[in-house]
C-alpha positions, 0 to 999 in steps of 0.5 A, spaced: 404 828 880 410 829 885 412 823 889 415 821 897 422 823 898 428 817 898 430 817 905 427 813 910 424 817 915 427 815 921 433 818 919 430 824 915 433 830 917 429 836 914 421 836 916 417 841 911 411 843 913 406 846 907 399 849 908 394 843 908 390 849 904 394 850 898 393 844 894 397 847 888 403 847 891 403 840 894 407 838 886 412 843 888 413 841 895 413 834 894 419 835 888 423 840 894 430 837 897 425 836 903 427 829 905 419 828 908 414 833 906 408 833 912 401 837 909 399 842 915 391 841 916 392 844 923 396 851 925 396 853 918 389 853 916 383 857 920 377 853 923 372 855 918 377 851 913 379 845 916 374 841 912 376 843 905 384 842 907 382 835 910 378 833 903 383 837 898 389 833 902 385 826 902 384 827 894 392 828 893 394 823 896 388 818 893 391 821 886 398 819 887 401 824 892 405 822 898 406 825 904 405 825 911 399 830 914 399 834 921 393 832 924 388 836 930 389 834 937 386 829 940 382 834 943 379 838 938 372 837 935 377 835 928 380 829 930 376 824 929 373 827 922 381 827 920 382 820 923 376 817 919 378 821 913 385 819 912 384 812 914 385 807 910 389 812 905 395 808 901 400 814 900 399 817 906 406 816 910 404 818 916 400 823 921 404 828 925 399 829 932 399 835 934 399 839 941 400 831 944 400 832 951 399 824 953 400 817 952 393 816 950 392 822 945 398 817 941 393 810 943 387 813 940 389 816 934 393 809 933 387 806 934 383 810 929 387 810 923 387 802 923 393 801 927 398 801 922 400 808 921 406 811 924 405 818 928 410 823 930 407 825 937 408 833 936 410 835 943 408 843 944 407 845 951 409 844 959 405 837 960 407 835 954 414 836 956 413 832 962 409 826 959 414 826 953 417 819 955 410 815 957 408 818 949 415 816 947 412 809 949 406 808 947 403 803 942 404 806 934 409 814 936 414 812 931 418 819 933 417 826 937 418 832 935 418 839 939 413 844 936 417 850 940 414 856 937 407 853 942 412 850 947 415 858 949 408 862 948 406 855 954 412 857 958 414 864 957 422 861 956 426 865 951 428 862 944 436 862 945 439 856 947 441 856 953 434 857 954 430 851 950 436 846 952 431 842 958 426 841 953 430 838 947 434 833 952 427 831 956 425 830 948 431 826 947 432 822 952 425 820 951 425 818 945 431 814 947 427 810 952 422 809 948 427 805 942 424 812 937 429 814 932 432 822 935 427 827 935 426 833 930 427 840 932 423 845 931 423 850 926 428 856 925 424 862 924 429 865 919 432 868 913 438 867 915 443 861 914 447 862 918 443 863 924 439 856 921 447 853 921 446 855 929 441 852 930 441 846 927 448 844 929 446 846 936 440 840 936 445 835 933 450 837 940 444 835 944 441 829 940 436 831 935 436 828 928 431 832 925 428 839 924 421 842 922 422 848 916 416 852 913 421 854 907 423 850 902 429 855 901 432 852 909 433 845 906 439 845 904 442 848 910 438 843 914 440 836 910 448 839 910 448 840 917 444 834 920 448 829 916 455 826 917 461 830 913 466 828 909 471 828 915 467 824 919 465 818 914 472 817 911 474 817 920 468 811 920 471 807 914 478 808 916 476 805 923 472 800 920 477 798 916 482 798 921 478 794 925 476 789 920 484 788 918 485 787 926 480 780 926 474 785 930 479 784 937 476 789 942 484 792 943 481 796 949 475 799 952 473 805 947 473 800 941 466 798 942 463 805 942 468 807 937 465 801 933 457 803 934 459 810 933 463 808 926 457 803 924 451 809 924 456 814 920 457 809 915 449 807 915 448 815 914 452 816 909 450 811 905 443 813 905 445 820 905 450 819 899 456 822 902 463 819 900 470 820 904 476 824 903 
């Protein structure tokens, strides 16, 4: 049995979604590079199937399997059915609420899985965009994330980044607010690399720290791009360093910043295993 990746998930970079109805692939994504693994029960499977995914993912995490599982919204007729099944599951790492649209979709479902449960608030339309910060508040969000796909066919809005620049920074902002770790982005569409490159390094500009994939194959590229590089860790430990060696004496009115931007580098790239020049 495959088990839950090593990066804690405030910092996990790649988010891989995998069809809550494929029980035989779940040993296989919980082995990829994915930093965190999430069992899809609500988009990837049909109505006619919920039940059955709900109780084939429930049995892999009882036998051992961690992951987290995105959930019904709260106002489906499957929420409660998942909320009560799920509850209590030791190896379940968290549930991501989908098509989370207020405050009170997070409260409830914090309350229906015991209270202890972190809950990544899906957020995928107009509304939810507009309420982003009273959900980055409530009691037991851990992180917001974007489901775009749903969020342009709410809107009409393109897909280029001009375009989605407004509701990425609303989700920042947002979590900053609520004391929440970055956001995670949604999924690139696409084969190719560089274009996945793109629009990664584009979510890191605006703030977002993680990304949704539906192939295992965009991890790499995920976790390369959202993650410090050489050349920024060995700025970090030289500034550390330097600042160390000078007694920690504030010189002028950047080395405050600098030092919060040195401190979280380092923190990264210790967790991510990347080493200086």
């Amino acid at each position: 049995m495959a088990v839950a990746k090593k990066i804690p998930a405030d910092i996990s970079r790649s988010w891989l979604l995998v069809n809550g109805n494929k029980p035989e692939i779940f040993d296989k994504a919980a082995a990829s590079r994915a930093d965190q693994i999430i069992l899809d029960i609500e988009d990837a499977v049909d109505p006619k199937d919920k039940v059955k995914a709900l109780e084939q993912v429930a049995q892999w995490l009882e036998a051992g399997g961690k992951a987290w599982v995105r959930i019904n919204d709260r106002l489906t007729p499957f929420w409660a059915a998942d909320c009560a099944r799920l509850k209590g599951i030791k190896n379940l790492q968290g549930v991501m609420l989908a098509k989370t649209e207020d405050a009170s979709h997070v409260e409830d479902t914090n309350l229906a899985l015991g209270g202890n449960v972190p809950i990544i608030a899906l957020v995928e339309s107009a509304l939810g965009i507009e309420e982003a910060r009273n959900i980055a508040c409530a009691k037991g969000a851990f992180r917001l994330a974007f489901g775009s796909g749903d969020y342009r066919r709410d809107t009409g809005t393109a897909a280029d980044n001009m375009a989605m620049l407004y509701p990425r920074s609303r989700l920042v902002v947002a979590s900053r607010i609520g004391g929440l770790p970055g956001p995670i982005d949604g999924p690139t569409i696409t084969t190719s690399h560089p274009q996945l490159r793109e629009g990664s390094e584009h979510a890191v500009i605006l703030g977002l720290t993680g990304k949704l994939s539906v192939d295992p194959s965009q991890i790499p590229v995920i976790n390369e791009t959202i993650c410090p590089n050489q050349a920024d860790v060995t700025w970090a430990r030289d500034f550390m360093n330097d600042f160390e060696a000078g007694g920690r004496v504030i010189r002028d009115g950047s080395d405050l910043p600098r030092l919060a931007r040195a401190e979280k580098i380092d923190k990264l790239a210790k967790a991510f295993g990347i080493e200086p020049f």
